[in-house]
C-alpha positions as CSV (number, residue, x, y, z in Angstrom):
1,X,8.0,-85.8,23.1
2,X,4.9,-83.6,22.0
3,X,3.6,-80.5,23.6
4,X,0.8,-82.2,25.5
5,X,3.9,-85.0,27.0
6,X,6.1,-81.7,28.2
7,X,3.0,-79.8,29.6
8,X,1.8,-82.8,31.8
9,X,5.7,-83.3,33.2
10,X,5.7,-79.4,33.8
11,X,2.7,-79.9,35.9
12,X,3.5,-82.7,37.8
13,X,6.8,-81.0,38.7
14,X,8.6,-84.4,38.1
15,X,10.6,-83.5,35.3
16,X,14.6,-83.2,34.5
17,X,15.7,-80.9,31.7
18,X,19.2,-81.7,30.0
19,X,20.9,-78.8,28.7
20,X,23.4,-79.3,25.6
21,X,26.7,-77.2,24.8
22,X,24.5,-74.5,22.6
23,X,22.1,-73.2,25.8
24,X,24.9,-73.1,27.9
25,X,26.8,-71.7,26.1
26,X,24.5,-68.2,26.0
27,X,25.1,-68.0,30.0
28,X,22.6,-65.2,31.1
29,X,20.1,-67.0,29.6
30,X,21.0,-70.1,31.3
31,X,21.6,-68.7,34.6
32,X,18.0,-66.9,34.0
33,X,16.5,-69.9,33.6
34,X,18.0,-71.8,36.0
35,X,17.1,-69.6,38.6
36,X,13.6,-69.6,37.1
37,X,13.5,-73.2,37.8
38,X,15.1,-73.1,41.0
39,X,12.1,-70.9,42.1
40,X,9.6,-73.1,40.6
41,X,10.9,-75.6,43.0
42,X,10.7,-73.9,45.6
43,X,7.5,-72.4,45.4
44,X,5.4,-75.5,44.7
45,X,7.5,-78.3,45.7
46,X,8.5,-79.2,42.3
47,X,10.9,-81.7,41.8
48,X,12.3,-79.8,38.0
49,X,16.2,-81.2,38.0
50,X,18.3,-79.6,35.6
51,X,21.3,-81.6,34.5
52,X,24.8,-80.2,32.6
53,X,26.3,-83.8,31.1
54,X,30.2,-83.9,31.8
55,X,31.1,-83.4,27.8
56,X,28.9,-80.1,27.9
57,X,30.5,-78.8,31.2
58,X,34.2,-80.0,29.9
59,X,33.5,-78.3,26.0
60,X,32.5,-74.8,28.3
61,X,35.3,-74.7,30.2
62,X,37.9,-75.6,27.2
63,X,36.2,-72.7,25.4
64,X,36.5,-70.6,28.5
65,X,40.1,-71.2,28.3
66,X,40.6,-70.8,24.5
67,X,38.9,-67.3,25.3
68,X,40.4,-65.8,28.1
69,X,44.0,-67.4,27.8
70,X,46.1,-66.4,30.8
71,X,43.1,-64.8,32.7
72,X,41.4,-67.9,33.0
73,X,41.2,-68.9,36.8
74,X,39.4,-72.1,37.1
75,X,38.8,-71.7,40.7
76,X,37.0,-68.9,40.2
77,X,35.0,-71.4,37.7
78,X,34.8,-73.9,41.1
79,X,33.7,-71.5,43.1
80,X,30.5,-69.9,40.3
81,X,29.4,-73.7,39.7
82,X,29.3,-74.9,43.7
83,X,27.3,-71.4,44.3
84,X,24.7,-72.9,41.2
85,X,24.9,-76.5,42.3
86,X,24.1,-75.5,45.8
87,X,21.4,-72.8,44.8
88,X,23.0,-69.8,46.6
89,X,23.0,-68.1,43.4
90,X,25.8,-65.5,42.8
């Protein structure tokens, strides 16, 4: 896709942004911009979806894990991703 492409999808608000392993991984940056986009939405109607596949969400939390060993507490995980999923924000 060009510039002109993105622009236009931006503007019609019909648009669904995929993120991979990489922009996830920098996760005040992601948050930031998901809440961004979840105000977007809200203030014009938009219909911006942002989408996490399965592999990047599974290669985040195995990295979570290699990280924080035996503090790892993947409900607490559960709990931060249904607050995002539901937009209730932390």
């Amino acid at each position: 896709m060009n510039k002109k492409e993105v622009e236009q999808l931006l503007h019609d608000g019909n648009l669904t942004i995929a993120f991979d392993t990489n922009a996830v991984h920098d996760n005040s940056r992601f948050l930031s911009l998901c809440d961004n986009i979840n105000r977007l939405n809200d203030a014009c109607q938009c219909q911006i979806r942002l989408v996490v596949s399965a592999i990047v969400h599974t290669e985040t939390l195995f990295d979570l894990k290699q990280k924080y060993h035996e503090h790892y507490d993947i409900d607490d995980i559960n709990r931060i991703t249904t607050r995002i999923v539901y937009n209730k924000g932390f």
